[in-house]
N, C-alpha and C positions, 0 to 999 in steps of 0.2 A: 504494500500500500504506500503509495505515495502521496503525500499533503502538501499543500503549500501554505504559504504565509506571507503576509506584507509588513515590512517594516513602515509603522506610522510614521509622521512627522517629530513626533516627539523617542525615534526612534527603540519602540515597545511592539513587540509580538504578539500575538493573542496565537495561542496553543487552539489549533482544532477542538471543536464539539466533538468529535468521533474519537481523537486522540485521547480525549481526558478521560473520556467512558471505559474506554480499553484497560487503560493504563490505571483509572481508579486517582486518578486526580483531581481534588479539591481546591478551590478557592481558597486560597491564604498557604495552600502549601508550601514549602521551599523546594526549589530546583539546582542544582548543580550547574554549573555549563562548563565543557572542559572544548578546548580546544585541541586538535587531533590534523596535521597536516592542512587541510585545506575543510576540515572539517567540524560544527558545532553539534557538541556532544552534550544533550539536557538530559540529567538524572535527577527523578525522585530523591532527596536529603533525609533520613531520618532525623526524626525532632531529638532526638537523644546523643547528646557526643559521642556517648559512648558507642553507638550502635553505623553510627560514620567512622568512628576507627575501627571497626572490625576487618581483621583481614589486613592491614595495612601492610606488616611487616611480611604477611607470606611470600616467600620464596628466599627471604634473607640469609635462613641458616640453611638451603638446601632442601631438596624433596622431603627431609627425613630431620626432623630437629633433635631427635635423643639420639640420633645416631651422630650429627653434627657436636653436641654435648659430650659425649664421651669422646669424642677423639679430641678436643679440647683440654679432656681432664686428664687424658692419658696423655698429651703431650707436658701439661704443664708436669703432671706425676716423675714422668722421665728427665722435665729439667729438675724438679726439685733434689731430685735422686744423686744428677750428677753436679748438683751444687754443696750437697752432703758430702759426696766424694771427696771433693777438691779442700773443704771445709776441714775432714778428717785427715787428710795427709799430712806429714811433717813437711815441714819446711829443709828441703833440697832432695827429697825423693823422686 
């Protein structure tokens, strides 16, 4: 489906009758616009901060974040190990 739209003078959009039905959008809603290449991108905002940052950080630690966790803990484990070593040696060994 394809809609259009005219920019007024007071440059303001009015979102389709058919689009807000679909979509389940209200009057006083908040909308997102992101821009995307050559492209304007309007999302639904939920009313709750919290429920806008969901998801944000996914993909940061990896497909797999406890698996990202442990190789984290198992690198610093093996410095702390060879910090012990060097710690425990005498001086001119």
């Amino acid at each position: 489906m394809v809609l259009s739209v005219k920019v007024s003078s007071k440059n303001q959009i009015s979102i389709p009758s058919e689009a807000r039905r679909r979509l389940g959008i209200e009057a006083g809603e908040r909308l997102s616009v992101e821009i995307v290449d050559e492209t304007l991108v309007l999302r639904r905002r939920p009313a709750r901060a919290s429920d806008r940052l969901w998801g944000l950080g996914r993909g940061l630690y990896g497909p797999d974040p406890v698996t990202f966790v442990r190789e984290v803990r198992d690198e610093l484990e093996e410095n702390l190990r060879e910090r012990e070593g060097l710690v425990a040696r005498k001086p001119g060994e």
